[in-house]
C-alpha angles and dihedrals in degrees: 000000000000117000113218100199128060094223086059085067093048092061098045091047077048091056088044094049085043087052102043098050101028104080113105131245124191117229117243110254109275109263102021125099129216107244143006092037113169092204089058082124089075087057086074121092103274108221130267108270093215129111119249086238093053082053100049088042110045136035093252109209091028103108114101088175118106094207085027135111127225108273120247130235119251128200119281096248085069094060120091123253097240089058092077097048098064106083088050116127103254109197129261123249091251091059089052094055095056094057122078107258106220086065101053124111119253092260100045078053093058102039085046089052093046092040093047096039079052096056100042091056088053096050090047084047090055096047095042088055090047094054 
């Protein structure tokens, strides 16, 4: 590519300057020097100022409050049923498939019917970019 005018290079000299010397650096903390530091053991995790019995009695971290406290736990028996169904391995849509649908429990049916639905609209999605 041949540039014709002179102020065409001027500008171009200009961008390489802009790029050479236009990356960022970040400044050291004031008062502390690079190497050699002879306070490099404060650089270690400092360990956790609670108590081993805050730790055992509450949810540390919970709290989304600005004003609030972090919440306590409570016996198993408080929590709601469905809590502890959450994590439970739900089926693929491949094993689904396999089973005879008219068998199948009300929420293997409705997860069948989203996961399906899913995969149809990905399939026309994919057709419809390749046309």
């Amino acid at each position: 590519m041949a540039l014709t005018r002179s102020g065409s290079w001027r500008s171009v000299i200009v961008a390489k300057e802009a790029i050479a010397f236009g990356h960022r650096t970040f400044a050291a903390a004031a008062g502390k020097s690079k190497k050699g530091s002879k306070g490099a053991a404060s650089d270690a995790p400092k360990a956790s100022i609670l108590s081993k019995e805050v730790k055992s009695t509450t949810v540390v971290g919970a709290n989304i409050l600005k004003d609030g406290t972090d919440p306590k736990i409570m016996p198993d028996s408080e929590y709601p049923d469905w809590l502890w169904h959450l994590l439970d391995k739900r089926p693929a849509l491949s094993e689904l498939r396999r089973k005879n649908i008219e068998t199948l429990p009300y929420e293997d049916l409705k997860r069948f019917v989203k996961l399906d639905n899913r995969a149809l609209i990905k399939e026309n999605n994919s057709i419809k970019a390749k046309n």
